[in-house]
C-alpha positions as CSV (number, residue, x, y, z in Angstrom):
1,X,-63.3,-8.3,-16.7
2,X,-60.7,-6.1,-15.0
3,X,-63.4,-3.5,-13.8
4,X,-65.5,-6.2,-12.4
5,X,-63.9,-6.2,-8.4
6,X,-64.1,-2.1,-8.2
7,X,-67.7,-2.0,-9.7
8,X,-68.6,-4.6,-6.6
9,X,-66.4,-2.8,-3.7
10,X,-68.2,0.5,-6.0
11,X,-71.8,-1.2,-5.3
12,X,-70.8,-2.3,-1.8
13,X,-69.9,1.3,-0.6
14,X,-73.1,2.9,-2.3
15,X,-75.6,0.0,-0.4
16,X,-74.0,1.3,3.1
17,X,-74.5,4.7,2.4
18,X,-78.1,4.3,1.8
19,X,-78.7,2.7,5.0
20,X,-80.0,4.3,7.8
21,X,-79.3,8.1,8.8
22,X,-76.2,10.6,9.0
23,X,-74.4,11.1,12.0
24,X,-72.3,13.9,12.2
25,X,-72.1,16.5,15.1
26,X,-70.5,19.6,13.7
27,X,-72.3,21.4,10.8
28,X,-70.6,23.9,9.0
29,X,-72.8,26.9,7.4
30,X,-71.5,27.6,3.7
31,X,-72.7,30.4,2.3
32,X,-74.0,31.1,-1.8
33,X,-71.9,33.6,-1.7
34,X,-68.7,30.9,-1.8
35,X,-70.6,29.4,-4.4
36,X,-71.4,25.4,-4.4
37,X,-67.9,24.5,-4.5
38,X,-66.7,22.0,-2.0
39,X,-65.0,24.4,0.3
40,X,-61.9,21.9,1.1
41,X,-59.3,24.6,2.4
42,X,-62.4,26.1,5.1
43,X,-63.6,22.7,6.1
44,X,-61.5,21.0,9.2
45,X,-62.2,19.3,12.4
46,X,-60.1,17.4,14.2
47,X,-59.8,13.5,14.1
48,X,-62.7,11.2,14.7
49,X,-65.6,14.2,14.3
50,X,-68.1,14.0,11.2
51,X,-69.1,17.0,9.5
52,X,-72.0,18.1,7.3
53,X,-71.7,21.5,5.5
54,X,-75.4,23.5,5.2
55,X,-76.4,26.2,3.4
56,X,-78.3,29.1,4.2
57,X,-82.0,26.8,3.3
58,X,-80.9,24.3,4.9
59,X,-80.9,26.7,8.3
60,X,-84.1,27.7,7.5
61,X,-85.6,24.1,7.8
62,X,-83.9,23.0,11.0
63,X,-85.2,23.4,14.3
64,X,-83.3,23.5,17.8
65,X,-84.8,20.6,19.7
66,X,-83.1,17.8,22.3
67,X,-80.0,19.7,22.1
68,X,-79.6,19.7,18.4
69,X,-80.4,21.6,15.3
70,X,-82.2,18.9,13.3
71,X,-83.4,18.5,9.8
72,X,-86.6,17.9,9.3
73,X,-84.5,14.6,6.9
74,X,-83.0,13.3,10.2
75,X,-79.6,14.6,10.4
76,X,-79.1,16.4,13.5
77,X,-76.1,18.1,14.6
78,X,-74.9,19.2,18.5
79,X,-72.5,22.1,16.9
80,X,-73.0,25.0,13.9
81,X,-69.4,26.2,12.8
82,X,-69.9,29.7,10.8
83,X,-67.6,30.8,8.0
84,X,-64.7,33.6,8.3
85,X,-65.2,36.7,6.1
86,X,-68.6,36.1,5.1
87,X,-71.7,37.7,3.7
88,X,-75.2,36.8,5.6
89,X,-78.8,37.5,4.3
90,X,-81.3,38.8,6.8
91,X,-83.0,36.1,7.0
92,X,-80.1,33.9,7.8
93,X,-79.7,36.4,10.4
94,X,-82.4,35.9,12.0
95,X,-82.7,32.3,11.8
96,X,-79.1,32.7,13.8
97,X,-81.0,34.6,16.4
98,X,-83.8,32.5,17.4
99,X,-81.1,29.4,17.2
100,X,-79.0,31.6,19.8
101,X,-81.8,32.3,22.0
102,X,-83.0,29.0,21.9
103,X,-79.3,28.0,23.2
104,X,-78.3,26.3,20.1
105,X,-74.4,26.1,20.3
106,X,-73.2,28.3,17.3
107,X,-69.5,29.6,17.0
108,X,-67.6,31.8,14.2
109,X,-67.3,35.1,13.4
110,X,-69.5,37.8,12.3
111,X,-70.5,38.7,8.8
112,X,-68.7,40.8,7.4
113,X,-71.1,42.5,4.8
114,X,-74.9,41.9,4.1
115,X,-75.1,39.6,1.6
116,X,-77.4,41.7,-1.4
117,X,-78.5,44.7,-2.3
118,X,-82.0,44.1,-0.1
119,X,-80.4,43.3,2.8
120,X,-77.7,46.3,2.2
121,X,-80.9,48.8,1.7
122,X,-81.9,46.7,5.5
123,X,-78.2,47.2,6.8
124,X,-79.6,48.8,10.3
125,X,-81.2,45.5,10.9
126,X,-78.3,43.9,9.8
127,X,-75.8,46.0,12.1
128,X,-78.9,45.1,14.8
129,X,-78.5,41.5,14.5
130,X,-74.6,41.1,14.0
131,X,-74.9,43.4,17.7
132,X,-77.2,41.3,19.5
133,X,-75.2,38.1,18.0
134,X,-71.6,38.4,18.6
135,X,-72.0,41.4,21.2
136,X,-75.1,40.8,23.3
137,X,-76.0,38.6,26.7
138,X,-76.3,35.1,24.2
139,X,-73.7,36.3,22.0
140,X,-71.9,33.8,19.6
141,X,-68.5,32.8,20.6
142,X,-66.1,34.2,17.8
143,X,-63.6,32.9,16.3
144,X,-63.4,29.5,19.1
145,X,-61.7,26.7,17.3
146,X,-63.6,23.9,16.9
147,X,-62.1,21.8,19.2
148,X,-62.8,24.3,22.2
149,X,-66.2,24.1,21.1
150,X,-66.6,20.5,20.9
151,X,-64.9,20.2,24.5
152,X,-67.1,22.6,26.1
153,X,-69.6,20.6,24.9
154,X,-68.1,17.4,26.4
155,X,-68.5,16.0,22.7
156,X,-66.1,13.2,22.4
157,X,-64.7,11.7,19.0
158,X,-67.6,9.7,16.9
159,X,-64.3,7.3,16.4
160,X,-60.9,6.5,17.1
161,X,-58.8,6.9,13.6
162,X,-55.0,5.7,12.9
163,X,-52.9,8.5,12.0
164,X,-52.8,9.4,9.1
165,X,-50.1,8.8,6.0
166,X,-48.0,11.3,5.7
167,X,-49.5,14.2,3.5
168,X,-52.4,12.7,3.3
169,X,-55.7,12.6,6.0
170,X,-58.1,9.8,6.8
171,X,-62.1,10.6,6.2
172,X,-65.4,8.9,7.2
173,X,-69.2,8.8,6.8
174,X,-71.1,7.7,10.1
175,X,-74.4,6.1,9.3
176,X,-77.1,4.8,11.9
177,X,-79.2,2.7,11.7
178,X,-81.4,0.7,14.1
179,X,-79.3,-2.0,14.3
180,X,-75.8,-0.8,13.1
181,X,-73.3,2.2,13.4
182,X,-72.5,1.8,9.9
């Protein structure tokens, strides 16, 4: 009897998240090598901007097209946030590289390390890419927070948030639909 109002608000919350689509304008590339752990401490952007996190397959199945990389699902997002002192796969590599010459917006630092032993055997391609990506003419910006980034790309906040408690921080999901910003 007790359990009945939080299965309902429960219910409630899981109906609006199946409606409509994800809108979030930052994504940030996790990489296996961190594991699937929710990467809480790496994960930040400043009030009233969404965030996705992506993975390394995830990269592979967007596309750069009306000034976003989009999922072939629907989400699409204006800005890709890299990790600091990570490992990167070919692959991944060169997925980076035809986002950045396409003029996708991508910011972070380099890899530090390829990420297995095929892509260490590779690691002149790797040293290739990491120089035509952070050092070249469409080099990614390094290390710019995310709020330079999202200015420079006159992204403003998805929403106006309170502050928040003290010690504590306010979250959101963004939904579209149609209709409704959900």
């Amino acid at each position: 009897p007790l359990a009945g109002a939080w299965i309902d608000y429960v219910a409630r919350g899981q109906f609006l998240l199946q409606q409509g689509r994800t809108v979030a304008d930052v994504a940030f590339l996790h990489t296996e090598d961190h594991g699937y752990a929710y990467p809480a401490g790496m994960v930040t952007t400043p009030a009233g901007y969404d965030f996705d996190i992506v993975y390394p397959h995830h990269l592979a199945a967007m596309t750069w097209r009306d000034g976003a990389l989009t999922l072939p699902t629907g989400p699409a997002y204006r800005v890709l946030m890299l990790p600091e002192n990570w490992a990167a796969d070919l692959a991944t590599l060169r997925k980076l590289r035809d986002f950045a010459r396409a003029g996708a917006p991508i910011y972070g630092a380099a890899p530090v390390v390829p990420a297995g032993v095929r892509d260490y055997e590779a690691r002149s391609e790797f040293a290739a890419l990491v120089r035509e990506l952070w050092d070249g003419p469409r080099a990614v910006i390094r290390r710019t927070p995310l709020s330079t980034a999202l200015k420079e790309r006159s992204l403003a906040p998805d929403v106006v948030l309170p502050a928040a408690p003290a010690g504590g921080e306010l979250r959101y999901i963004h939904r579209r639909t149609p209709d409704a910003e959900i």
